[in-house]
NUMAR-198083 format. One record per residue (C-alpha): residue number from 1; chain; residue in one letter; x, y, z. Coordinates in pm, whole numbers. Example, Ala and Ser with C-alpha at 12.3 -4.5 7.8 and 13.67 -1.06 7.14 Angstrom:
% residues 2
<1,'A','A',<1230,-450,780>>;
<2,'A','S',<1367,-106,714>>;
***
This chain:
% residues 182
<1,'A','X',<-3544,1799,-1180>>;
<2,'A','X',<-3361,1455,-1233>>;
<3,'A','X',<-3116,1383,-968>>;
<4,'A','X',<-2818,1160,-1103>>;
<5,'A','X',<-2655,928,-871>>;
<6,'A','X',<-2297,984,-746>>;
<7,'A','X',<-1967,811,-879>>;
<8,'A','X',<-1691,729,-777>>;
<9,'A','X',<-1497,739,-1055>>;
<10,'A','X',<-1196,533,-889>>;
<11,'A','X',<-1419,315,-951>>;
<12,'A','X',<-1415,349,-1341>>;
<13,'A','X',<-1061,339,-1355>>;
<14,'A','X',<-1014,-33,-1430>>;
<15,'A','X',<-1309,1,-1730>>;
<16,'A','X',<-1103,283,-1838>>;
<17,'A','X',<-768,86,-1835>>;
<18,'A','X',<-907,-194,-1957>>;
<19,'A','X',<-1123,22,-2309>>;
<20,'A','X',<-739,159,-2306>>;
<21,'A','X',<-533,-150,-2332>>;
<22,'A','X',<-795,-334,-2581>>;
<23,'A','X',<-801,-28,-2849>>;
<24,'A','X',<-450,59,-2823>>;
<25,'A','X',<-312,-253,-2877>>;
<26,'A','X',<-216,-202,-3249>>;
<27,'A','X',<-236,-527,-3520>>;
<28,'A','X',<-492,-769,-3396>>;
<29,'A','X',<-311,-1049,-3550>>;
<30,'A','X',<-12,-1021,-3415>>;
<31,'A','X',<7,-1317,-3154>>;
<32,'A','X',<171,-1216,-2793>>;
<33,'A','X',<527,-1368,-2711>>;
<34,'A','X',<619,-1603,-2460>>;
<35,'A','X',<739,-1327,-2269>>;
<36,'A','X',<459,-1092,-2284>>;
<37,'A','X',<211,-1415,-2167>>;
<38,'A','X',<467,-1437,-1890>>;
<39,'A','X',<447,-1032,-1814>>;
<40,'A','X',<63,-1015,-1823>>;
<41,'A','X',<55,-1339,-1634>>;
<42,'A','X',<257,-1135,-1354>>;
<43,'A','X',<184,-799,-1395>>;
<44,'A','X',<-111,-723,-1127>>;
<45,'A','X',<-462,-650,-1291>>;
<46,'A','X',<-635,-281,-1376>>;
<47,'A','X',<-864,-365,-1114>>;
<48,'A','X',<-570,-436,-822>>;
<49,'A','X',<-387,-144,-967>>;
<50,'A','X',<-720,77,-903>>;
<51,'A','X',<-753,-75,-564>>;
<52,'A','X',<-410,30,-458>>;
<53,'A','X',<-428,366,-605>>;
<54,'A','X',<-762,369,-359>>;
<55,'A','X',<-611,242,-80>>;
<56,'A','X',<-319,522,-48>>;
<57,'A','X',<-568,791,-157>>;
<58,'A','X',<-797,704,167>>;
<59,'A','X',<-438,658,356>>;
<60,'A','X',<-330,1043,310>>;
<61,'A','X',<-704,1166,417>>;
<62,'A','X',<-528,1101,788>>;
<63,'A','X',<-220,1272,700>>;
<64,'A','X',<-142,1492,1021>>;
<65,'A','X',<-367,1290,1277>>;
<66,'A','X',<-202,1250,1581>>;
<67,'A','X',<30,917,1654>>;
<68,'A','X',<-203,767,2012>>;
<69,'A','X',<4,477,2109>>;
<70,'A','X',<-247,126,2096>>;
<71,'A','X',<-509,324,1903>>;
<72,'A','X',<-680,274,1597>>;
<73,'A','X',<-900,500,1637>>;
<74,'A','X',<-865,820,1384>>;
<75,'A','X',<-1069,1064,1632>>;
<76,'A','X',<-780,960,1927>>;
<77,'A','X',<-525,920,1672>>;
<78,'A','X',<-292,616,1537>>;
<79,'A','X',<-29,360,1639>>;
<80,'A','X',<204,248,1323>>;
<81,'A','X',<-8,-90,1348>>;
<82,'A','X',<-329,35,1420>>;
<83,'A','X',<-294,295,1115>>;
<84,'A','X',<-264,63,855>>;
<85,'A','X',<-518,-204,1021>>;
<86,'A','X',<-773,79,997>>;
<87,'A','X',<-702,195,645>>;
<88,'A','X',<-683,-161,507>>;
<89,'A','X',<-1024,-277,692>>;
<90,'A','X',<-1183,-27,541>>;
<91,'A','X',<-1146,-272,217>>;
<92,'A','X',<-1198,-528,402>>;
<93,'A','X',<-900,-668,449>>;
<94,'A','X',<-795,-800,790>>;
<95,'A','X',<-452,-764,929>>;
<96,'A','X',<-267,-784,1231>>;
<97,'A','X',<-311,-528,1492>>;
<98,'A','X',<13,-554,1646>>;
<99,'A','X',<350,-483,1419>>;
<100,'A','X',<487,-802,1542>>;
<101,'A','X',<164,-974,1379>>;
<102,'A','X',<339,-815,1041>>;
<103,'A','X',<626,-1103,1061>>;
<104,'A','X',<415,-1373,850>>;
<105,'A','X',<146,-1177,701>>;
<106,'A','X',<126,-1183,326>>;
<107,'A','X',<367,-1246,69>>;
<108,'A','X',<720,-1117,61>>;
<109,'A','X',<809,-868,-207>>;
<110,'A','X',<1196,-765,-361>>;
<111,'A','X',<1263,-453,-372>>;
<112,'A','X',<1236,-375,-738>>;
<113,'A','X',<881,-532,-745>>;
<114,'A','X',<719,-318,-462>>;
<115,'A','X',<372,-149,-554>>;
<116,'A','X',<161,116,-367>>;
<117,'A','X',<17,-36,-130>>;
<118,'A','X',<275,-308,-2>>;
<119,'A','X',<345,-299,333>>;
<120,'A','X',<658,-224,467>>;
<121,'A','X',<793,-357,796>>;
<122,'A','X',<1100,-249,1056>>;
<123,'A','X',<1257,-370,1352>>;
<124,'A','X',<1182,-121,1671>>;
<125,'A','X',<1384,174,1649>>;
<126,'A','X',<1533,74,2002>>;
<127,'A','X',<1486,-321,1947>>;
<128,'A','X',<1682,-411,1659>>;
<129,'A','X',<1574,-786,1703>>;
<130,'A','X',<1166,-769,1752>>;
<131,'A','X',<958,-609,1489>>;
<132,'A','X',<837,-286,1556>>;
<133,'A','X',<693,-60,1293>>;
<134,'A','X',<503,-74,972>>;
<135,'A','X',<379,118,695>>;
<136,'A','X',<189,140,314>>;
<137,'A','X',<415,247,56>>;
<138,'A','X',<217,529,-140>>;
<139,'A','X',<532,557,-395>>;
<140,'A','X',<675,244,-528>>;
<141,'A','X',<1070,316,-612>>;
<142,'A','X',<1224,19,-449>>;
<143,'A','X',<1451,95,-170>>;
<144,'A','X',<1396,461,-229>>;
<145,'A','X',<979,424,-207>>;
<146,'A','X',<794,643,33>>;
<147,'A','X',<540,523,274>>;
<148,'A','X',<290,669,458>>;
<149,'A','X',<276,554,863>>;
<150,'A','X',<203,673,1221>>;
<151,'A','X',<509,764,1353>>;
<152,'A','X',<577,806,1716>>;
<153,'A','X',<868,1030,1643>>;
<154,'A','X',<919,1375,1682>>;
<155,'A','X',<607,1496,1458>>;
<156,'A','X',<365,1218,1641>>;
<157,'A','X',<134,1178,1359>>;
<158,'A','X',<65,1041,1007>>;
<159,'A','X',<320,1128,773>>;
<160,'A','X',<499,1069,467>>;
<161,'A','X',<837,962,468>>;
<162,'A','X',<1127,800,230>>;
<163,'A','X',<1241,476,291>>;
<164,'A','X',<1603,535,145>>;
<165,'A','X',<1659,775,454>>;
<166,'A','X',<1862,639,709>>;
<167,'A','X',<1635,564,1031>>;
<168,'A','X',<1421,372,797>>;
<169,'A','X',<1662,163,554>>;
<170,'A','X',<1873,7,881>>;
<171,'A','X',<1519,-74,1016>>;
<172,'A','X',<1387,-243,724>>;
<173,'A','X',<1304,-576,797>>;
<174,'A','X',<1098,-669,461>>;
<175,'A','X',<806,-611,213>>;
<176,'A','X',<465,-774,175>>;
<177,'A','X',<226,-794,-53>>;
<178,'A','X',<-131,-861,108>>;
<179,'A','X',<-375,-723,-203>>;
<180,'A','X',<-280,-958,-498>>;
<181,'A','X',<-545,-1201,-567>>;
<182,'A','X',<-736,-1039,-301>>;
***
């Protein structure tokens, strides 16, 4: 009996992109514009587009684990901060393990250019002038994008919620970017 090895087939997915893109590109001799140089010059890679979709997908494993204020620890539970520490260091990417660390971390983002997996940050729900909450978008749709975060209010625990909703867009403070050219 041969035993094949398992795959993760997020993994495949920029390969996959990538076989798409070459062999459904249409007249090979057709030269690109200055404008779509420009686009692919900007537009993030199959690879960071994969490693987003991954990061969310781990994200919502912890959907309903239970908000535990200074934890990052998913068998305790999660603070805001210490949610999206965890869930990014499991990529190995480093951040902040305080909201407040959020104010100069990575690069900010407009709106209509946020992708799954920016990070959005708020003022303090009572604090209007100190940062005090954060969160990974899992749905990019500008100021109508839902993240996914720890939230300390009335459900306690990892959820999903819309950005465009009231409590959220007076909070928003900004958008940043910490995965491109990672």
């Amino acid at each position: 009996m041969t035993i094949l090895p398992k795959i993760n087939f997020m993994n495949l997915l920029p390969l996959f992109l990538t076989s798409l893109m070459l062999f459904s590109c249409g007249d090979d001799k057709a030269k690109p514009s200055a404008e779509t140089t420009v686009e692919a010059a900007t537009s993030p890679s199959a690879t960071e587009i994969a490693k987003r979709a991954e990061i969310v997908a781990y994200a919502k494993e912890y959907l309903g684990t239970a908000y535990c204020y200074a934890s990052s620890d998913p068998k305790k539970g999660f603070d805001c901060s210490g949610f999206v520490n965890f869930v990014y260091k499991n990529f190995g990417i480093v951040l902040p393990r305080s909201s407040t660390g959020f104010e100069n971390v990575g690069k900010k983002v407009k709106p209509e250019d946020f992708q799954v997996g920016d990070i959005l940050v708020f003022y303090g729900y009572q604090d209007s002038g100190n940062i005090g909450h954060v969160g990974i978008i899992c749905e990019a749709n500008g100021m109508k994008s839902k993240f996914i975060h720890s939230s300390s209010g009335k459900e306690m625990a990892v959820i999903i919620s819309e950005l465009g909703s009231a409590g959220y867009t007076k909070r928003y403070y900004k958008c940043v970017d910490v995965l491109s050219g990672t």
